[in-house]
ZAKOLLO-135857 format. One record per residue: residue in three letters; y, x negated, z negated of N, C-alpha, C in turn. Coordinates in nm, 3 decimals. Layout:
N
  drennu  n.north   n.east     n.up  ca.north  ca.east    ca.up  c.north   c.east     c.up
     ALA        Y        X        Z         Y        X        Z        Y        X        Z
...
END
This chain:
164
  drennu  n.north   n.east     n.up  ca.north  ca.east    ca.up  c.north   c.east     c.up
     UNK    0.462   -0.918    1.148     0.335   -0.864    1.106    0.285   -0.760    1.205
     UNK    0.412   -0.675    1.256     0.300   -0.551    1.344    0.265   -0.593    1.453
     UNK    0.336   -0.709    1.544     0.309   -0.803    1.681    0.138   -0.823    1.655
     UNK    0.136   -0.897    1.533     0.014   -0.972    1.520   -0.106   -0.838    1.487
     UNK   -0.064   -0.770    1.399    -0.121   -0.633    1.366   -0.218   -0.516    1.510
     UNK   -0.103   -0.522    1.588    -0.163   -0.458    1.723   -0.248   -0.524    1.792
     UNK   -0.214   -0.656    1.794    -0.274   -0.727    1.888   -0.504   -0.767    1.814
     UNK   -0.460   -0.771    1.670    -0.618   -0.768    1.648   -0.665   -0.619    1.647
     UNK   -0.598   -0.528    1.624    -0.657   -0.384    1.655   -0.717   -0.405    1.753
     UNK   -0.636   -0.474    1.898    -0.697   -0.451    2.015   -0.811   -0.525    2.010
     UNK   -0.757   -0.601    1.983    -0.944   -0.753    2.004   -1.050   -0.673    1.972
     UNK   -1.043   -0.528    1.871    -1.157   -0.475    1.792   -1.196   -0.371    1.928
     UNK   -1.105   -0.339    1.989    -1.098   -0.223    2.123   -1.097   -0.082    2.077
     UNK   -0.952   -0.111    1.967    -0.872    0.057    1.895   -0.818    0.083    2.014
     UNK   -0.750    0.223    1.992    -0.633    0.290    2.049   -0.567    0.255    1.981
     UNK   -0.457    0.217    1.997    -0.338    0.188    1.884   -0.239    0.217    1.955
     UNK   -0.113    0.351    1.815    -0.026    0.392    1.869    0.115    0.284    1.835
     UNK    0.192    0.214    1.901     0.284    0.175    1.817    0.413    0.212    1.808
     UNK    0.489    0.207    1.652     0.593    0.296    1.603    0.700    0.212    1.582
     UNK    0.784    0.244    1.673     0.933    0.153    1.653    1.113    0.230    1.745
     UNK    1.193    0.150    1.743     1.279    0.193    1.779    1.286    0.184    1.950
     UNK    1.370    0.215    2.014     1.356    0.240    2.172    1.373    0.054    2.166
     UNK    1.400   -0.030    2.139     1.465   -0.160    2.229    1.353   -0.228    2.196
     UNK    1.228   -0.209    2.130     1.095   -0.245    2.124    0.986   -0.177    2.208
     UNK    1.013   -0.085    2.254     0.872   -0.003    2.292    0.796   -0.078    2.371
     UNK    0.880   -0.134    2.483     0.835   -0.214    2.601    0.753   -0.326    2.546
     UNK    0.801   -0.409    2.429     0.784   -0.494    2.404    0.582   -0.482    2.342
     UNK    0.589   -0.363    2.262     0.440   -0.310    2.208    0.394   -0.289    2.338
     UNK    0.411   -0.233    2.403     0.354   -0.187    2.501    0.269   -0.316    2.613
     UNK    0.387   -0.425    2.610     0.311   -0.517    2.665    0.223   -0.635    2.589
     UNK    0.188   -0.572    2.429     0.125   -0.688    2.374   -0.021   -0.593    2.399
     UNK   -0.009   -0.461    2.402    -0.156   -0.379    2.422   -0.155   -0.241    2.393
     UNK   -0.043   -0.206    2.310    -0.059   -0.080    2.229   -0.070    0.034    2.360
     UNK   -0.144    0.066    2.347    -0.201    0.211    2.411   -0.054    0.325    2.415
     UNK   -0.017    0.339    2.352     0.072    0.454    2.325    0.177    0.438    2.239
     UNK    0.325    0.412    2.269     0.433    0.439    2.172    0.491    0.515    2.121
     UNK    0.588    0.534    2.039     0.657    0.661    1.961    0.797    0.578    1.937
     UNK    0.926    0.622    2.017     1.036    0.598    1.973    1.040    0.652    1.780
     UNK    1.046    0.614    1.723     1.073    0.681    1.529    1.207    0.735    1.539
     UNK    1.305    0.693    1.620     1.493    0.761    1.633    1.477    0.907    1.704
     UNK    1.398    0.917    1.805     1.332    1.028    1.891    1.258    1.107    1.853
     UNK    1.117    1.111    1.767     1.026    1.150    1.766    0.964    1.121    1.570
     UNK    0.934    1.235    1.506     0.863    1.193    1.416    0.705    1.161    1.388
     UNK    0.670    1.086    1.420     0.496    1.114    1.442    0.449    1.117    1.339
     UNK    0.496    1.157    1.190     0.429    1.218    1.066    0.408    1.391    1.090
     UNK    0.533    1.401    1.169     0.491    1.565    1.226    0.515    1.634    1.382
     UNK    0.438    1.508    1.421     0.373    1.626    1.560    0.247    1.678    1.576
     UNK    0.197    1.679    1.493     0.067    1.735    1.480   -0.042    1.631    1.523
     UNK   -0.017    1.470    1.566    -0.113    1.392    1.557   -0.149    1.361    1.474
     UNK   -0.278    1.335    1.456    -0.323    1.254    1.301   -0.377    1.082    1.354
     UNK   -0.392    1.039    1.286    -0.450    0.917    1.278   -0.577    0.868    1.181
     UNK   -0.650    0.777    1.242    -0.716    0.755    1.122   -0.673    0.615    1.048
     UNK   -0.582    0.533    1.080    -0.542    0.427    0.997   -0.343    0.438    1.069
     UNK   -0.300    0.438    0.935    -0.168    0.414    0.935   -0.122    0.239    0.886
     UNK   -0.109    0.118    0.954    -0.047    0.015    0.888    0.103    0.048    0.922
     UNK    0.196   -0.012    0.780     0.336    0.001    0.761    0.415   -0.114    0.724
     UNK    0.459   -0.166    0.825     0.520   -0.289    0.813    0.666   -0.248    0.751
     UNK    0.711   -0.153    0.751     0.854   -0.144    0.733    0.908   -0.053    0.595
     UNK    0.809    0.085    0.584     0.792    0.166    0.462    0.968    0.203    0.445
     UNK    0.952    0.300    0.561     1.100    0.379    0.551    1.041    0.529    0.492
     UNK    0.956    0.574    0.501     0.906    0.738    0.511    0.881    0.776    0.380
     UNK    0.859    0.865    0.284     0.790    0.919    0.197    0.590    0.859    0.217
     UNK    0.536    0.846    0.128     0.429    0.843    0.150    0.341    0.989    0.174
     UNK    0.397    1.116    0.124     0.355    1.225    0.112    0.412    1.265    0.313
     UNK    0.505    1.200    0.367     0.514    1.202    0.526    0.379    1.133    0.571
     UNK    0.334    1.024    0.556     0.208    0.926    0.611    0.126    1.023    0.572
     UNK    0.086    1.103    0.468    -0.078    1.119    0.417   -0.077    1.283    0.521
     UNK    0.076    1.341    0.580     0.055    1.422    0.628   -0.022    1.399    0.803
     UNK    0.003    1.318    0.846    -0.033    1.234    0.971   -0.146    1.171    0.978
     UNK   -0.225    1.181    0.847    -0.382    1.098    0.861   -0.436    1.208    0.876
     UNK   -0.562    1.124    0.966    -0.673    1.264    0.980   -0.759    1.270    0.863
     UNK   -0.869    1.344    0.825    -0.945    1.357    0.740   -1.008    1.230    0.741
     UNK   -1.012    1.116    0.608    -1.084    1.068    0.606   -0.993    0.920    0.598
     UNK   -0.816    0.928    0.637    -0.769    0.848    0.724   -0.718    0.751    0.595
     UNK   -0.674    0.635    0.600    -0.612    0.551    0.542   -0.492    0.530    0.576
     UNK   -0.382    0.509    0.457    -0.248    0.442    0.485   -0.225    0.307    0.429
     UNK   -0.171    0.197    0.476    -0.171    0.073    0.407   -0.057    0.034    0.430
     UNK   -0.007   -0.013    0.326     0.193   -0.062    0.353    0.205   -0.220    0.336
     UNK    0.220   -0.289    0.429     0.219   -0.414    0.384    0.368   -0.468    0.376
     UNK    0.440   -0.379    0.451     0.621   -0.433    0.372    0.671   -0.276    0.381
     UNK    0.826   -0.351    0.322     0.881   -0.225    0.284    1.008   -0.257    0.141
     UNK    1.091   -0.150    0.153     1.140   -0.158   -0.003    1.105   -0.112   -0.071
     UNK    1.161   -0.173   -0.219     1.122   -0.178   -0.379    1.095   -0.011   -0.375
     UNK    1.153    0.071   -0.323     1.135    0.131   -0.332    1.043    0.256   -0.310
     UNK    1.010    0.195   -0.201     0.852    0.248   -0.125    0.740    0.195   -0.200
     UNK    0.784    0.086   -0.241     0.625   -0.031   -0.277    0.595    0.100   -0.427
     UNK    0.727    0.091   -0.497     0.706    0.134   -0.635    0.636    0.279   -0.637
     UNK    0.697    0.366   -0.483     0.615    0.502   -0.497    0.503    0.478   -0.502
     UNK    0.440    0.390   -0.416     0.319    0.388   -0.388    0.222    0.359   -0.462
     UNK    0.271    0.238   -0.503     0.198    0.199   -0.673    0.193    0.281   -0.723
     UNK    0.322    0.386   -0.761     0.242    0.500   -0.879    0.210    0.640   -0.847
     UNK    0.197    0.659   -0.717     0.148    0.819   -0.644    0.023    0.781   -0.544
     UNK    0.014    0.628   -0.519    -0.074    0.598   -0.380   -0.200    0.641   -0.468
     UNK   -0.238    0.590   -0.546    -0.430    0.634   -0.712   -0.395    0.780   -0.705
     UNK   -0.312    0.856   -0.750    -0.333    1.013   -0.730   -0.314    1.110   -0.600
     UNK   -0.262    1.026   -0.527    -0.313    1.107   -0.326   -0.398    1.083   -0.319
     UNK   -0.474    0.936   -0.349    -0.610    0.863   -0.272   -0.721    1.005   -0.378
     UNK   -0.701    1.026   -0.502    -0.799    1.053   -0.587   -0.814    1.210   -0.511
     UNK   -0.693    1.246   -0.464    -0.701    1.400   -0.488   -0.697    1.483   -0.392
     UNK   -0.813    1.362   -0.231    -0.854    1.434   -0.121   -0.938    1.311   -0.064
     UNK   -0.959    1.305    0.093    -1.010    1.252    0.177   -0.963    1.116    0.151
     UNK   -0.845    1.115    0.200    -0.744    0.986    0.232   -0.630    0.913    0.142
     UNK   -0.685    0.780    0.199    -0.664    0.709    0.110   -0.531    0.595    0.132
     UNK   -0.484    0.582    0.052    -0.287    0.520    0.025   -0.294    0.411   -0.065
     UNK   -0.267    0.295    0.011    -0.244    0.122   -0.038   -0.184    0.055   -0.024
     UNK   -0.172   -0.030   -0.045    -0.035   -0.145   -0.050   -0.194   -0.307   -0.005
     UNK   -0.136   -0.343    0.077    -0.220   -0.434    0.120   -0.219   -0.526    0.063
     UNK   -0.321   -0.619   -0.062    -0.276   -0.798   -0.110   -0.396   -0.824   -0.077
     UNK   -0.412   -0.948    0.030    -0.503   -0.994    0.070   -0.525   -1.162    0.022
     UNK   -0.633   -1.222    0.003    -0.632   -1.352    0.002   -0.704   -1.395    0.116
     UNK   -0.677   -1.477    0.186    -0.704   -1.515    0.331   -0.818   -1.661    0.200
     UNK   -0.957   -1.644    0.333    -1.057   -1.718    0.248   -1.079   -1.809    0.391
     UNK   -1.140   -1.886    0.411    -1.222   -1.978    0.521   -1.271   -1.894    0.631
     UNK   -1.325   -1.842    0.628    -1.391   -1.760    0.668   -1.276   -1.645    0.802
     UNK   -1.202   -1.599    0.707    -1.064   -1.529    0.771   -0.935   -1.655    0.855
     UNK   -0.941   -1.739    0.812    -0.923   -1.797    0.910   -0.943   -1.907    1.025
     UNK   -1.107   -1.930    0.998    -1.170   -1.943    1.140   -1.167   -1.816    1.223
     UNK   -1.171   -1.667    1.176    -1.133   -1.527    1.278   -1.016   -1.565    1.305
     UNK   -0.887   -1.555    1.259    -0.772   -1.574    1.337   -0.748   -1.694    1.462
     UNK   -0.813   -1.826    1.368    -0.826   -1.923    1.513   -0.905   -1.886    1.610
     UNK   -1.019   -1.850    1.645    -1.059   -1.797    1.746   -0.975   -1.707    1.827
     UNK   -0.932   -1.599    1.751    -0.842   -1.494    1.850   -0.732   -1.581    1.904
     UNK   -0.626   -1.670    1.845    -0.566   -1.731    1.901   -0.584   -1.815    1.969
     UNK   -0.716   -1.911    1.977    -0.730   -1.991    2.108   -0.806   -1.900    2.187
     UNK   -0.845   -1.799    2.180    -0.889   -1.696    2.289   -0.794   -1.652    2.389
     UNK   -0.664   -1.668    2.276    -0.546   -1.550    2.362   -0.557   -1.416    2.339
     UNK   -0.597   -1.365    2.261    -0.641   -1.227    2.238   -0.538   -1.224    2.130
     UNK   -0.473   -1.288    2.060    -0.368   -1.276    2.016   -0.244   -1.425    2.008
     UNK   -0.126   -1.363    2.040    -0.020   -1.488    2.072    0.078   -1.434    2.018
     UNK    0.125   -1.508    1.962     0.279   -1.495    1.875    0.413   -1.435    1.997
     UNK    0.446   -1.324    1.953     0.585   -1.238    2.007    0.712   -1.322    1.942
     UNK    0.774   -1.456    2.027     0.908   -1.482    2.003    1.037   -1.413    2.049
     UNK    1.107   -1.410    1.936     1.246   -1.345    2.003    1.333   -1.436    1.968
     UNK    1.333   -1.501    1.896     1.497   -1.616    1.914    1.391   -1.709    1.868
     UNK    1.465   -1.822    1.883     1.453   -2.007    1.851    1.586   -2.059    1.792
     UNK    1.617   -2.124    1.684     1.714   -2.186    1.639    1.679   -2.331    1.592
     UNK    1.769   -2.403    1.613     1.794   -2.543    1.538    1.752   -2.489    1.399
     UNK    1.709   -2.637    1.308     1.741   -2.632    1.210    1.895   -2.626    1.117
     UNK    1.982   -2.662    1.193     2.100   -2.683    1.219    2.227   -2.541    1.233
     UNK    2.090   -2.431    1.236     2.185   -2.314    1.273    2.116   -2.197    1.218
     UNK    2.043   -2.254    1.050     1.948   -2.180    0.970    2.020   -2.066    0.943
     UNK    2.145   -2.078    0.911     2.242   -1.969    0.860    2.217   -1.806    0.960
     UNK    2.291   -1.877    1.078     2.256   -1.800    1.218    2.138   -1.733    1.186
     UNK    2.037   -1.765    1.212     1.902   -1.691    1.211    1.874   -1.637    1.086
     UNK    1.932   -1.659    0.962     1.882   -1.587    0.858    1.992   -1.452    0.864
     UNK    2.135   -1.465    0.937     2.220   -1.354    0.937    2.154   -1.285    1.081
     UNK    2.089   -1.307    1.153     2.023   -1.248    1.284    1.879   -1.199    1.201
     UNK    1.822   -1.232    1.120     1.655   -1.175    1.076    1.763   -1.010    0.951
     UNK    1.879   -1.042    0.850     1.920   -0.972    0.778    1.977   -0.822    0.868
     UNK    2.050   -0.867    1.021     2.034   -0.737    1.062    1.898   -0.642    1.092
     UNK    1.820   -0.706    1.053     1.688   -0.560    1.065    1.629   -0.590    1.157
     UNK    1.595   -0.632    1.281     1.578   -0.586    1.379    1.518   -0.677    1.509
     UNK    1.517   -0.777    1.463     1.420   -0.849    1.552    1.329   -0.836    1.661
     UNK    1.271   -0.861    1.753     1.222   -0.776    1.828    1.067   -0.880    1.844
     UNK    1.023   -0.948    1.792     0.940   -1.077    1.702    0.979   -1.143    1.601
     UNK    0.930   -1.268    1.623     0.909   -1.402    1.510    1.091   -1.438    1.566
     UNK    1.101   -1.485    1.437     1.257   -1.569    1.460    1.185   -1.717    1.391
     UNK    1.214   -1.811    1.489     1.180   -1.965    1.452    1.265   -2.052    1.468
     UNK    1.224   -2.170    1.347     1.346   -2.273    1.306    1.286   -2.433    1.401
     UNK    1.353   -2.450    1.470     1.293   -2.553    1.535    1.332   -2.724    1.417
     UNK    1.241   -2.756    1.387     1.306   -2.874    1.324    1.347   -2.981    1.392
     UNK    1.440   -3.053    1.357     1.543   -3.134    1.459    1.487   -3.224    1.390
     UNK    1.420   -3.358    1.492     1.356   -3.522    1.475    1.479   -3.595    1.421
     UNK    1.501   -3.657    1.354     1.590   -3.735    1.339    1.551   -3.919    1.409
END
């Protein structure tokens, strides 16, 4: 999600900062992102940057960490994460959003016609292309589901289906 995430920020012509561990940076860096932040190194809920849109593919932080890092006005949106993040958010994201500027969500989208003739365009544009990091047989599903369970992927993990 954040591969694909950065890459339409850019098509729009954001700054986009992207937030990950050191054995990714390179990797954001060469899909477009303007600016990285090791998260093991560096907290960017408190260096005194703000943002005006936070997307959260992963939802390790407090949400009361994110709403400190938006600028006036700014949005946070979590589109993964654990039960446990999702559940803060659901029931604190309506009383942060109510009780200032900025505003705290959990993203459910329904993709209509419309949304994806935009995505086909960007992709036969090239303005956005899928970040692979492994390829597996169908044959070696196990493998790749114990390689996606360590965390850490550095893209898409794909199952190649074997022709019979």
């Amino acid at each position: 999600m954040g591969t694909f995430a950065v890459q339409i920020a850019k098509s729009f012509g954001t700054c986009v900062t992207g937030v990950d561990t050191t054995r990714k940076l390179d990797m954001l860096q060469s899909i477009g992102a303007d600016r990285v932040i090791d998260y093991t190194q560096d907290d960017f809920t408190n260096n005194g940057q703000s943002y005006d849109l936070i997307l959260d593919v992963a939802g390790y932080r407090s949400i009361f960490d994110y709403k400190r890092a938006l600028s006036p006005g700014g949005t946070y949106v979590m589109v993964g994460g654990s039960m446990a993040r999702i559940c803060q958010l659901m029931l604190l994201g309506p009383c942060v959003s109510m009780a200032g500027s900025k505003k705290m969500g959990i993203l459910v989208h329904r993709t209509n016609k419309n949304d994806q003739n935009f995505f086909k365009e960007l992709f036969e544009a090239g303005k956005v292309v899928p970040v692979i990091d492994r390829r597996y047989p169908l044959s070696e599903v196990a493998e790749a589901l114990r390689y996606l369970g360590e965390g850490h992927p550095k893209g898409k993990v794909v199952i190649n289906m074997e022709m019979l």
